[in-house]
C-alpha positions as CSV (number, residue, x, y, z in Angstrom):
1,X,-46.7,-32.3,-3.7
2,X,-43.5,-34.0,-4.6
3,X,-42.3,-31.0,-6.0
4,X,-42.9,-29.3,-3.3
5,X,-41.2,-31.8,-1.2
6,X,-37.9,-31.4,-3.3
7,X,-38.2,-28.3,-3.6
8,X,-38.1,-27.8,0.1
9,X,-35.6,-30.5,0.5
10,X,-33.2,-28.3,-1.5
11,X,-33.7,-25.4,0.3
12,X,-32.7,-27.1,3.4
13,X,-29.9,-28.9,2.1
14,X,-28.9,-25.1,0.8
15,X,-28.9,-23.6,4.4
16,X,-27.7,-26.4,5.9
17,X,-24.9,-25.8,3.4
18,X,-24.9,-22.2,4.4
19,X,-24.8,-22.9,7.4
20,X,-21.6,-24.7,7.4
21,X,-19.8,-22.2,5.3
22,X,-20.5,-19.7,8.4
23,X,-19.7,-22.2,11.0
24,X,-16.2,-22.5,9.9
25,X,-16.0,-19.0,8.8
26,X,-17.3,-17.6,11.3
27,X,-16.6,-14.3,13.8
28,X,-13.5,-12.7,12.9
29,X,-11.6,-9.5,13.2
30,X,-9.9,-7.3,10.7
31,X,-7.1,-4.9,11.5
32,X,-7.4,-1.3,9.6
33,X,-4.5,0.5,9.9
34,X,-4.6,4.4,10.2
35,X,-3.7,4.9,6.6
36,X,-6.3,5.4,3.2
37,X,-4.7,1.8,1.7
38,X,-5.2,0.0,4.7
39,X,-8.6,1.4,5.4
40,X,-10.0,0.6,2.2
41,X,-8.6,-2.9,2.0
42,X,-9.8,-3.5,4.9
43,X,-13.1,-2.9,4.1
44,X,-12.9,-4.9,0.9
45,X,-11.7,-8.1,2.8
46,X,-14.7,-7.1,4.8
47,X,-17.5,-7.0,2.1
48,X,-16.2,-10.0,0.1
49,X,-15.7,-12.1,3.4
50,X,-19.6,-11.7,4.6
51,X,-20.9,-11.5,1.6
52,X,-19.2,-14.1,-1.2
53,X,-18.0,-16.6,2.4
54,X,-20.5,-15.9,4.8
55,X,-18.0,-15.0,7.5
56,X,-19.0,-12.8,10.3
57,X,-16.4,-10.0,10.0
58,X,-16.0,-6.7,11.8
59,X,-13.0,-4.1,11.3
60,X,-11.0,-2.5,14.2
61,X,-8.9,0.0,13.8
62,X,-4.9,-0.8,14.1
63,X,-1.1,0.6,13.5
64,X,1.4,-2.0,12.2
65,X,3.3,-2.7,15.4
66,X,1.0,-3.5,17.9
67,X,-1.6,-5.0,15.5
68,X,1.1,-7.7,14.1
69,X,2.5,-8.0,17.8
70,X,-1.2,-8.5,19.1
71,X,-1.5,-11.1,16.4
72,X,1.1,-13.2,17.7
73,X,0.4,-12.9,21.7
74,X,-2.7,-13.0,21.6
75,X,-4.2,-14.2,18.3
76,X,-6.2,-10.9,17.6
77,X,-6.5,-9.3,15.5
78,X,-7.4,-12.6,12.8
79,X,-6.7,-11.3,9.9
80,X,-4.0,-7.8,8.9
81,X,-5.1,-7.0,5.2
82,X,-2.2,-4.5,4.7
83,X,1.0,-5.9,7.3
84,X,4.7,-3.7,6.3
85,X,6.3,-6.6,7.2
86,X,9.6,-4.8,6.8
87,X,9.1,-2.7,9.4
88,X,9.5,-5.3,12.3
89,X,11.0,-8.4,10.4
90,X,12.0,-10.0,13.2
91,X,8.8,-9.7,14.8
92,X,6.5,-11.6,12.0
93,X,9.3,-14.5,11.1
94,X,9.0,-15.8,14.6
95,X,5.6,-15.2,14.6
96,X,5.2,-17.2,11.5
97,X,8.4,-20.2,12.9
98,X,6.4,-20.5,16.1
99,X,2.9,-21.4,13.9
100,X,1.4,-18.2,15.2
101,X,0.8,-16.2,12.1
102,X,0.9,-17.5,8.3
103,X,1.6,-15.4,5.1
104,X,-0.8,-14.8,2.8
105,X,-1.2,-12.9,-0.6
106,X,1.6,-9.9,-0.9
107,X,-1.3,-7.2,-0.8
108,X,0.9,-4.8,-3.4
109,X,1.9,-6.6,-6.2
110,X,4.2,-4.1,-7.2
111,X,5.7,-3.3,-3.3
112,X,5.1,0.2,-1.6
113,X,8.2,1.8,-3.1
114,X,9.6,5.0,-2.0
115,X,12.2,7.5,-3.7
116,X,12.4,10.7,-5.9
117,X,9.7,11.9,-8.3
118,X,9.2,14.0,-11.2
119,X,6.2,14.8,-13.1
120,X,5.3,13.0,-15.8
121,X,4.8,15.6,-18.2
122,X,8.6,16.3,-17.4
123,X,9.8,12.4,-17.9
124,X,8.0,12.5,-21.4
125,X,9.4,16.0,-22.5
126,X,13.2,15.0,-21.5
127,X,13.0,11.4,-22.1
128,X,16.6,11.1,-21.4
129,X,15.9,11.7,-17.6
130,X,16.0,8.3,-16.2
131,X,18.1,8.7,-12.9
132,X,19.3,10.9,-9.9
133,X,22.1,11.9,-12.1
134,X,20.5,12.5,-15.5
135,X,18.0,15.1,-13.2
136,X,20.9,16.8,-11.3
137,X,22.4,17.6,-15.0
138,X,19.0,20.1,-15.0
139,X,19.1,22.3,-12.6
140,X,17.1,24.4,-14.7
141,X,14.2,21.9,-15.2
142,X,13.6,21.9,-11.3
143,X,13.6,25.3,-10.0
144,X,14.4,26.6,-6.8
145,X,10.4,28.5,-5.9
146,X,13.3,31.1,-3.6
147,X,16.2,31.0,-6.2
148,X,15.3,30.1,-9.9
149,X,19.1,30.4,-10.9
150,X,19.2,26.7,-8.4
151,X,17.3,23.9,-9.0
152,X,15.7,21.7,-6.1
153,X,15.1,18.7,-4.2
154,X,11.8,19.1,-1.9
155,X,12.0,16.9,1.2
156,X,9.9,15.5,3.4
157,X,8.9,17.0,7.0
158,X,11.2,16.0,10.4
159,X,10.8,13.0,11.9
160,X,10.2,10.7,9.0
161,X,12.4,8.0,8.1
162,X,12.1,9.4,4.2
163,X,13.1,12.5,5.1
164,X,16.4,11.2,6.6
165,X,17.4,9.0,4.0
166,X,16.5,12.0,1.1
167,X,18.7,14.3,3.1
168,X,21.7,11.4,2.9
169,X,21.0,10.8,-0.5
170,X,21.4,14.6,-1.3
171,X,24.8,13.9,0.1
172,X,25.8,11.0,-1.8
173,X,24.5,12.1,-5.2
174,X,26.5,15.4,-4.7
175,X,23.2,17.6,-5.5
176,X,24.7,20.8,-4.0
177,X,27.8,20.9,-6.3
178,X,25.2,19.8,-9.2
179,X,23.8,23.3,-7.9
180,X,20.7,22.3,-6.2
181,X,19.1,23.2,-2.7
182,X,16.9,20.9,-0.6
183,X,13.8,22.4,0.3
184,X,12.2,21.4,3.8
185,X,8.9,21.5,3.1
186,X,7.3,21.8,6.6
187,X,5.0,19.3,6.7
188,X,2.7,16.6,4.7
189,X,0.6,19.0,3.7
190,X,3.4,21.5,2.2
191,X,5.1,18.5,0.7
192,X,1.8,17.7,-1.1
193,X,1.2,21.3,-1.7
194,X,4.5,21.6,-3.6
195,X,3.6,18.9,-5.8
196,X,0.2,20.3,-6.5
197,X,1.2,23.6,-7.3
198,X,3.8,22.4,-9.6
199,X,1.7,20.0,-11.6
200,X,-1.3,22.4,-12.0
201,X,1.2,25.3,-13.4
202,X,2.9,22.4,-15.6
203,X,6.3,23.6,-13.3
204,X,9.1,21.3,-12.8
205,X,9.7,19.5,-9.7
206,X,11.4,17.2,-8.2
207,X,11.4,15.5,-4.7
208,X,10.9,12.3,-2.4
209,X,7.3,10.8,-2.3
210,X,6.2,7.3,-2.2
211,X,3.2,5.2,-3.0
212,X,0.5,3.7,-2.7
213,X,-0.9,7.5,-2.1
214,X,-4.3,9.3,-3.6
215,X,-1.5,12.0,-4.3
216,X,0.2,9.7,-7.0
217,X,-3.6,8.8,-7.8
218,X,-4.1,12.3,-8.6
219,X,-1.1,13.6,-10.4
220,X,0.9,11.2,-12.5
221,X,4.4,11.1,-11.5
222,X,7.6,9.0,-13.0
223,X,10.0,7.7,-9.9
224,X,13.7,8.3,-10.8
225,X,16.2,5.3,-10.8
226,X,18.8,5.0,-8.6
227,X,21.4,4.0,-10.5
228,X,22.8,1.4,-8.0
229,X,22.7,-1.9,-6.8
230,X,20.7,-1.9,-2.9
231,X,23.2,-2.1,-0.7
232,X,21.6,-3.5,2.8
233,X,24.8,-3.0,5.0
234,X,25.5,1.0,3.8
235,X,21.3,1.4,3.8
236,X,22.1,0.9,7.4
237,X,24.9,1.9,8.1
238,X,24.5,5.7,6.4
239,X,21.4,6.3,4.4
240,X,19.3,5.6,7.4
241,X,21.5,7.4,9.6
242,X,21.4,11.3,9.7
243,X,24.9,12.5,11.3
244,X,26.3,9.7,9.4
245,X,29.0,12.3,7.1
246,X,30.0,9.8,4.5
247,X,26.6,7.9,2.7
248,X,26.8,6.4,-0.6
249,X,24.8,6.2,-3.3
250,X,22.1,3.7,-2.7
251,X,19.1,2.3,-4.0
252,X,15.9,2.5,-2.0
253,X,14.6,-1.1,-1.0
254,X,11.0,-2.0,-1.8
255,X,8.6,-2.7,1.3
256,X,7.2,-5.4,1.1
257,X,3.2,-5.4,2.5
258,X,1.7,-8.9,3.0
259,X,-1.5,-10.0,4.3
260,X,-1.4,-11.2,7.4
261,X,-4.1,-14.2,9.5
262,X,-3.7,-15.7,12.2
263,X,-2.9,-19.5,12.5
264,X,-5.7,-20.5,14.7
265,X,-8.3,-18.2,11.9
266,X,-6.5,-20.1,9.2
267,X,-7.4,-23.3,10.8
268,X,-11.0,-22.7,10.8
269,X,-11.9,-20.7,8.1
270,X,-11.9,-23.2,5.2
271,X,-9.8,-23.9,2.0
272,X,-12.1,-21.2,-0.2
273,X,-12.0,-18.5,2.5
274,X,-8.0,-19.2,2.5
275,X,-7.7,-19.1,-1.5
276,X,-9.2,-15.4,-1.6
277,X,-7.0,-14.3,1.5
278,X,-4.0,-16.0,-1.0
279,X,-5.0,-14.8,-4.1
280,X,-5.9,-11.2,-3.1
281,X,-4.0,-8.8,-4.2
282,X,-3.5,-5.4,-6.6
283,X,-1.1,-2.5,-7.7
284,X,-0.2,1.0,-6.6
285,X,-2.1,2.3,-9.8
286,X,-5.2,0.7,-8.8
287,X,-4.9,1.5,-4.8
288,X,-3.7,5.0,-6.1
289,X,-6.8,6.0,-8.2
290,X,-9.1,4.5,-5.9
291,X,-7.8,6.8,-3.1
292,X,-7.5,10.0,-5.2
293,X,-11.3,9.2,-6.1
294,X,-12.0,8.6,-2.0
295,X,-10.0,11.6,-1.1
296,X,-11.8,13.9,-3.7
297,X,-14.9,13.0,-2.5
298,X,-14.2,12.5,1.2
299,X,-15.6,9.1,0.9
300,X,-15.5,5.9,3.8
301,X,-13.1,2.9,3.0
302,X,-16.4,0.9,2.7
303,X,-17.7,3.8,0.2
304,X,-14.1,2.9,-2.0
305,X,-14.6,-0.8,-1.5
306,X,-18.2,-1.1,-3.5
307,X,-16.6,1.6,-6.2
308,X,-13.8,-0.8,-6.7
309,X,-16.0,-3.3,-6.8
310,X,-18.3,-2.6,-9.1
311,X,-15.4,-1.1,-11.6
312,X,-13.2,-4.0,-11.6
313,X,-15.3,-7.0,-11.8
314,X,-12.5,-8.6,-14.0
315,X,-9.9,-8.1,-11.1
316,X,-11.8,-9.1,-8.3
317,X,-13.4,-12.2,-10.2
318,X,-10.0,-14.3,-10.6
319,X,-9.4,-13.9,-6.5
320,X,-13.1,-15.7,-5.5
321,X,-14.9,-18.6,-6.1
322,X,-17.5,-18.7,-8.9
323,X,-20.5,-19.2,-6.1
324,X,-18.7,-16.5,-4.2
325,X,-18.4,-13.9,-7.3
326,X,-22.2,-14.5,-7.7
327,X,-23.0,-13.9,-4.0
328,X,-20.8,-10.8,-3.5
329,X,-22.7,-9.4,-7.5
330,X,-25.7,-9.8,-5.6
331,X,-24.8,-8.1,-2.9
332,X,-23.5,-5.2,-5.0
């Protein structure tokens, strides 16, 4: 009997306990943006938050801009797993002065980076291809597909900001005298198709591209250095600006992605909840392979969030709390 008494005197005392960790959890929001990396983070915030803190969490779906702008207006969304702070800079530092939004964990260690690309299998066979430069000395390694006597630098479609600054860049690095074309490639899907075609023929190819993307998951590429210091004033003042006749070389700046939560969320949802949402973070490489894996097997964000889960235990482990790590293994 007096086991049984203690017995069920710990069981309450453990959902009381429970009970308390959801209380100051409890409802909140997460902001998926319309991109695979966002999606899937998302969705891992998600699991580990029910499951390891006993929150209460549900995912809408978001785009930077208004999400982050939401965040501060109106306190919702609680929590942006994946915010590109750099886009609206302006926006999130008096978001964060005015106590409406706190910082958490950079969500890419390593920043989304974006630039020109080779294939790897071209970087190891010419190991003295480092740079813009040391490629535009090879024509020959980078073929025109139109005119193999050129070589050439694919390009994004219209309209993105990549595109633009590639285009400038082919300026500054004086690619045409180096005889090489810039190919428009249409579209996202003929820019990808360009790189697929090369690296399953083991062609040579060169172009802009970025990361984190299942693209990059999927076929190992090398990024070329600039071979210059960043330079914020000409970024803006040339490199970002298509008519702009004179651009210099440059070096593309990293963007930084940062989680995002909410002050009055922060406030309520506990010291452990806080530690994961500050400790949470991982590479391209890993976001890369995960999404080549979702993308080859048209899979949810929550599908990629269990695979990544139960694949990098050692990861995911050093971001929780040990009661936590036990709860969200069981759950698994």
């Amino acid at each position: 009997m007096k086991y049984l008494t203690a017995l069920a005197s710990t069981s309450l005392a453990f959902l009381a306990m429970t009970g308390i960790a959801r209380a100051e959890c409890g409802n909140l929001t997460i902001a998926s943006m319309n991109w695979q990396s966002a999606e899937v983070l998302a969705s891992l915030d998600k699991f580990i938050l029910n499951n390891g803190y006993g929150c209460k969490a549900d995912v809408i779906v978001g785009d930077t801009v208004p999400t982050i702008t939401s965040m501060i207006e109106k306190g919702q969304p609680d929590l942006a797993p994946e915010g590109w702070v750099d886009l609206l800079p302006d926006v999130v530092n008096r978001g964060i002065t005015e106590g409406k939004l706190i910082g958490a964990a950079v969500a890419l260690s390593d920043a989304a980076v974006q630039g020109w690309w080779i294939p790897k299998y071209v970087a190891d066979a010419h190991p003295d291809i480092k740079t813009i430069d040391d490629a535009l000395k090879h024509p020959e390694l980078f073929p025109d597909p139109e005119d193999k006597s050129k070589g050439a630098i694919h390009n994004g479609p219209q309209g993105w900001g990549g595109t633009v600054v590639t285009s400038q860049l082919y300026k500054a690095y004086g690619a045409a005298k180096a005889n090489f074309t810039l190919v428009d490639t249409g579209s996202a899907a003929g820019l990808d198709g360009s790189i697929a075609k090369a690296y399953e023929r083991k062609l040579g190819w060169m172009g802009y591209y970025w990361a984190p993307t299942a693209l990059l998951g999927k076929y190992e590429m090398v990024k070329l250095e600039h071979g210059a210091t960043y330079d914020a004033a000409e970024w803006k003042r040339c490199n970002t600006v298509a008519d702009c006749a004179d651009p210099k070389k440059n070096d593309w700046p990293k963007d930084k992605v940062q989680t995002l939560v909410t002050k009055a969320f922060a406030d309520k949802a506990g010291k452990d909840v806080m530690d994961y949402l500050n400790k949470r973070s991982w590479s391209n490489a890993t976001v890369n392979k995960l999404m080549a894996w979702m993308t080859d097997n048209q899979a949810s964000g929550d599908d990629g969030a269990k695979k990544f889960l139960k694949e990098n235990e050692a990861l995911w482990k050093a971001w929780v709390s040990a009661d936590a790590a036990a709860k969200i293994k069981a759950a698994l």
